[in-house]
Structure formats: C-alpha cells, structure tokens
C-alpha positions as CSV (number, residue, x, y, z in Angstrom):
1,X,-8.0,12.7,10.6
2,X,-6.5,16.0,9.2
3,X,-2.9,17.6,7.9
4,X,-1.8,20.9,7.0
5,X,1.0,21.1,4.9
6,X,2.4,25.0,4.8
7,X,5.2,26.4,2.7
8,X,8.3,27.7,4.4
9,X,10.4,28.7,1.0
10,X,11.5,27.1,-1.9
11,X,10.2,24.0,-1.9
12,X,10.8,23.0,1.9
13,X,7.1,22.9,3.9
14,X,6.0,21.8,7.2
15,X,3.8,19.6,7.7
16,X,1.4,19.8,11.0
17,X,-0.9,17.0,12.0
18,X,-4.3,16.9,13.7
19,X,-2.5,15.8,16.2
20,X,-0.4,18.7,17.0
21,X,3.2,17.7,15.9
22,X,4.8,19.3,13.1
23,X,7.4,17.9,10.4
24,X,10.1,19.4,7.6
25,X,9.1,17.7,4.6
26,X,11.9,19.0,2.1
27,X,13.2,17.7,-2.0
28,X,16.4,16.7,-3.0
29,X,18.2,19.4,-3.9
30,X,19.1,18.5,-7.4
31,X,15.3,19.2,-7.9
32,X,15.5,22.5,-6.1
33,X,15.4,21.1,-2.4
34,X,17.3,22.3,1.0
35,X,17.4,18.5,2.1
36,X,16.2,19.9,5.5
37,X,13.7,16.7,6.0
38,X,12.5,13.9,4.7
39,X,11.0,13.7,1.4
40,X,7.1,12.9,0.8
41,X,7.3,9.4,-0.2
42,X,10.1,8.5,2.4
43,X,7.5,9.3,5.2
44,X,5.0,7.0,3.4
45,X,7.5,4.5,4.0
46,X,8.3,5.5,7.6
47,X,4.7,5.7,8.3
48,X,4.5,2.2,7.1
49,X,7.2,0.8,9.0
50,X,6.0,2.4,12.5
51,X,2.6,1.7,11.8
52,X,3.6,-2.0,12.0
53,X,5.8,-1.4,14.5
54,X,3.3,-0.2,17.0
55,X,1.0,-3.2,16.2
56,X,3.5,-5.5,16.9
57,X,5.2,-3.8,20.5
58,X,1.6,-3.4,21.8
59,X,0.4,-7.4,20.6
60,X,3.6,-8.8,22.2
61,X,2.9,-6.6,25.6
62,X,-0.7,-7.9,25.9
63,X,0.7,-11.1,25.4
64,X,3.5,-10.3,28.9
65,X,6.2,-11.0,26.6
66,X,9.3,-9.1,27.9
67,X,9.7,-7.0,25.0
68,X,12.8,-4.2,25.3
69,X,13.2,-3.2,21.7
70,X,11.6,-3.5,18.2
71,X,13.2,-2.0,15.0
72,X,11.4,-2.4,11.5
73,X,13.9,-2.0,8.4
74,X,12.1,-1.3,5.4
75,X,13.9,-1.5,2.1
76,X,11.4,-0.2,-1.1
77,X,11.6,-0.4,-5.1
78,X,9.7,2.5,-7.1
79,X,8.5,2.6,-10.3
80,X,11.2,4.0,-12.9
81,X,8.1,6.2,-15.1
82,X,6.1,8.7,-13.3
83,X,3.7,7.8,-11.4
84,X,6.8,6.5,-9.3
85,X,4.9,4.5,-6.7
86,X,5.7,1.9,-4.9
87,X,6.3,-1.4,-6.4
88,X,7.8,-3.4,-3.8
89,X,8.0,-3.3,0.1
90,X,9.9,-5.6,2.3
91,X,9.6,-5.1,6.1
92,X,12.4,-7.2,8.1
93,X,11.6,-7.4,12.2
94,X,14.4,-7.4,14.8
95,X,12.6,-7.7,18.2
96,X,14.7,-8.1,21.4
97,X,13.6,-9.1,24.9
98,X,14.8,-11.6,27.6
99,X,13.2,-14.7,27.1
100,X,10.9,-14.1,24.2
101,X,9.2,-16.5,22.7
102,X,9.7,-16.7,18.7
103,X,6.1,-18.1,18.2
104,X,4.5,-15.2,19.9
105,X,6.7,-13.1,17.6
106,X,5.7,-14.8,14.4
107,X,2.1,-14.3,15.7
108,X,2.3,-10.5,16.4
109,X,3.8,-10.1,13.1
110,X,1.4,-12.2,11.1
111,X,-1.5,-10.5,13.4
112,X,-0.4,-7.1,12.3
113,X,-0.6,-7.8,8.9
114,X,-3.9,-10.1,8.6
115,X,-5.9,-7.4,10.8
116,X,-4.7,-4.4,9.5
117,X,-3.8,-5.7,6.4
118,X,-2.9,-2.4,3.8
119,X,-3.0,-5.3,1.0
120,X,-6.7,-6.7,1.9
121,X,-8.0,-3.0,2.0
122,X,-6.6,-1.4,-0.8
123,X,-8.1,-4.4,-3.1
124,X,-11.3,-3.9,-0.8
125,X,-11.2,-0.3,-1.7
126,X,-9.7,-0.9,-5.1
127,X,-12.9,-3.3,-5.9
128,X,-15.2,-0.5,-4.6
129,X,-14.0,2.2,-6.7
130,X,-13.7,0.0,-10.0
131,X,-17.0,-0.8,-9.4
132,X,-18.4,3.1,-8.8
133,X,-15.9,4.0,-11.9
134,X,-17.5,1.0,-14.3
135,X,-21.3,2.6,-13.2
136,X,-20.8,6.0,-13.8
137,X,-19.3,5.8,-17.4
138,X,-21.3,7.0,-20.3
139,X,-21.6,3.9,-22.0
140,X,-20.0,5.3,-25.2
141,X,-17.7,3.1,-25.6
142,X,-16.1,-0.6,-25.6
143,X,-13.5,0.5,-22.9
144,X,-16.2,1.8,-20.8
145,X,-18.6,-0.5,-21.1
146,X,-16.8,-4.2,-20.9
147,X,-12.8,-3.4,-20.1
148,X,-13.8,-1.5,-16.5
149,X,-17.2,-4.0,-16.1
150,X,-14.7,-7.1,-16.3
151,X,-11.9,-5.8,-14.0
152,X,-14.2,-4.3,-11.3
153,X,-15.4,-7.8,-11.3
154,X,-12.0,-9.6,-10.8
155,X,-10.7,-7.1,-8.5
156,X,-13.9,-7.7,-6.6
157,X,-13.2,-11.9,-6.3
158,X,-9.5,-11.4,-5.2
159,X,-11.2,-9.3,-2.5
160,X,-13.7,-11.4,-1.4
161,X,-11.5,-14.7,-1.5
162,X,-13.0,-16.0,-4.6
163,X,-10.4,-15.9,-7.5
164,X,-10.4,-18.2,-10.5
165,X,-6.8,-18.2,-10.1
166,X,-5.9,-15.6,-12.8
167,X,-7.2,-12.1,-11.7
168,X,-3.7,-10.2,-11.5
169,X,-3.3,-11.5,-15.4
170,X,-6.6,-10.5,-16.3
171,X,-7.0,-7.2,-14.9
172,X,-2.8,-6.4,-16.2
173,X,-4.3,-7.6,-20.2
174,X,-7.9,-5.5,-19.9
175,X,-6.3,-2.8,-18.6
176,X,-4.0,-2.7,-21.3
177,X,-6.6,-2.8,-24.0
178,X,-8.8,0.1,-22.4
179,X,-6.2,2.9,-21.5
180,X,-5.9,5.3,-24.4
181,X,-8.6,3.6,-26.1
182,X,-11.6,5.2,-24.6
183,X,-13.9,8.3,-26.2
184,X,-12.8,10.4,-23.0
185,X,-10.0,9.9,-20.5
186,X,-12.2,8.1,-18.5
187,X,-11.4,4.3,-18.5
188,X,-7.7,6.1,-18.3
189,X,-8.2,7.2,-14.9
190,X,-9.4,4.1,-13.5
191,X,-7.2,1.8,-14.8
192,X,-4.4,4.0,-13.9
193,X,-5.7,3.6,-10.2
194,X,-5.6,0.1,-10.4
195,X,-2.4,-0.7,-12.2
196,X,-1.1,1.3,-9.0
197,X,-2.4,-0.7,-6.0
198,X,-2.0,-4.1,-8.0
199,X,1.8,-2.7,-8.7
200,X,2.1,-1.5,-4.9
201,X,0.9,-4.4,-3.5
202,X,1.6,-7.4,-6.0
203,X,2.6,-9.8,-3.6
204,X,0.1,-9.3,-1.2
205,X,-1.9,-9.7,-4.3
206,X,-1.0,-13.0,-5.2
207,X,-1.3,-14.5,-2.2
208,X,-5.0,-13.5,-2.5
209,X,-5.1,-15.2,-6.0
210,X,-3.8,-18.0,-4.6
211,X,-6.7,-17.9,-1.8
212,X,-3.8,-17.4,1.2
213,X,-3.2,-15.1,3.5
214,X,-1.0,-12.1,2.6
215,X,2.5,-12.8,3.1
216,X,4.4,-12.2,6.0
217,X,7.7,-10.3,6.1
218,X,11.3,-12.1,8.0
219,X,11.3,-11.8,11.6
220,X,14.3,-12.0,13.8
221,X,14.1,-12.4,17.7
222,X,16.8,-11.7,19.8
C-alpha cells in the first residue's frame, strides 16, 4: 500500500492514494489552516469507522440478510499533552433492512472486530517491537536492561492470551520508572510507543487481561 501527500499552500495538502483517489487534508485555521478538508487525525477516525463498516455490509450480505443501509457514528477522546493520540473510541452501529435479524447483526459486528481486530494486532505488533527494542539496547543501563525486558514480556502474555491478570498495571509502573531514566533516549522511545497503543486501545486491552474477547461496540437494527 502507498500515499502521496503533496502541498498545495499554506498548510492545505492533498493526499493521493495508491489507489488513485485524491483527498484535501487541511488544519484548523487558528493554527494556520484554510479548513478546506478534513484534518489528519479525523481521517484516522473516518478510516476507522468505514473500515468496520465495510466488514460488517459485506458479512451481513454473505449471510442474505436484506441489508439497505449501515451508518457507523464514531465519537473519540484525545489525549490533552502532545502526543495527542487517541485515548478512547466508541463505534455505535445503526443497520437498516427489512426483516433483519439482530443476531446476525450482533455477529457481523463482533466478527468484524475479533478478525480484524485493530486491538489484538497492535498488542501483537506492540509485543514484537518491545521485544526487538529490549534486544538491541546497549545494556548500559537498569532501564535498558530490566524496565523494557519486563514489559516486552507482559505485553507479549496479553497478546498471546496468557496474562497474570495485571499486565496493563505493570507495564503503566515500569514504564514510568524507565522514561527519563535511561543513559540515552532509548528506553524513552519505546515506552513512549507503548504508553500509546495501551492508551489507544485500553479497553480492548483489558478485555485481553481479563482473557475475553475485545469488546464490542452498541449496535442498533432497524
């Protein structure tokens, strides 16, 4: 997959896909914006939303349920400090068709999330990097050497479905003690990356600790 993201002026670009379509992405303008499109992080979100969307239209017609419409209303929380990522998403289905049956709803929904879960692969991906980050330090010191060691290995249960039952506490406590305490800025860097994706996807991430499957957002059939 490939972008190319081209400035127009100011600070208004376009943004062209692999796939040949092309998209204003534009700031506010109280930063120096036109407001001509939406902003970076609102087409995460969108991209979210229709991601899920699609899943769920093209489960329910395999399944010959007589689906007419689907609309996905995402409402988000960001972080208040930079980096202002995501802390919370909350995706709430209205699907329409004559005759629909809720279950099969319910199971698009939950099939959507469980098979391309966004939770179960960051933490998949998360576990991966921690554990490249924790090999390739200089072992120089204490941060280094036990603080990214220990959360690679939590990070790497809550993946696999083996928690103890207190990863998310664990990981939040060693990667306090390691950021800002290391002989380079490297521990800083990796913990950073995982305060992110445990901050982005938090519930998700319980539900893991908790050895269930990720939660699944309010659906409403009409």
């Amino acid at each position: 997959m490939k972008a190319r993201i081209k400035l127009v002026e100011g600070i208004t670009f376009v943004a062209e896909s692999g796939s040949g379509h092309a998209v204003v992405v534009d700031a506010a303008p109280d930063v120096g914006g036109k407001n001509l499109g939406p902003r970076p992080m609102e087409l995460v979100l969108m991209g979210t939303g229709a991601c899920s969307a699609i899943d769920v239209v093209h489960i329910l017609r395999k399944a010959r349920q007589p689906i007419t419409d689907c609309v996905v209303e995402l409402v988000s929380e960001r972080a208040e400090e930079e980096p202002k990522v995501f802390t919370k998403i909350h995706l709430h289905y209205v699907v329409t068709g004559k005759g629909l049956a809720a279950a099969q709803v319910e199971r698009a929904i939950k099939l959507s999330k469980e098979k391309y879960c966004s939770a179960t692969i960051m933490l998949a991906a998360t576990a991966e990097i921690m554990a490249f980050m924790a090999e390739r330090t200089a072992e120089q010191c204490g941060p280094c050497v036990f603080g990214l060691g220990s959360i690679a290995q939590a990070t790497r249960r809550l993946a696999n479905g083996a928690s103890k039952g207190d990863e998310i506490e664990s990981i939040g406590r060693w990667a306090g003690l390691a950021a800002g305490r290391g002989a380079c800025h490297h521990p800083d860097g990796a913990v950073g990356m995982v305060r992110s994706a445990l901050a982005v996807f938090r519930e998700d991430f319980a539900s893991h600790q908790l050895r269930r499957r990720c939660a699944v957002s309010r659906a409403d059939v009409a």
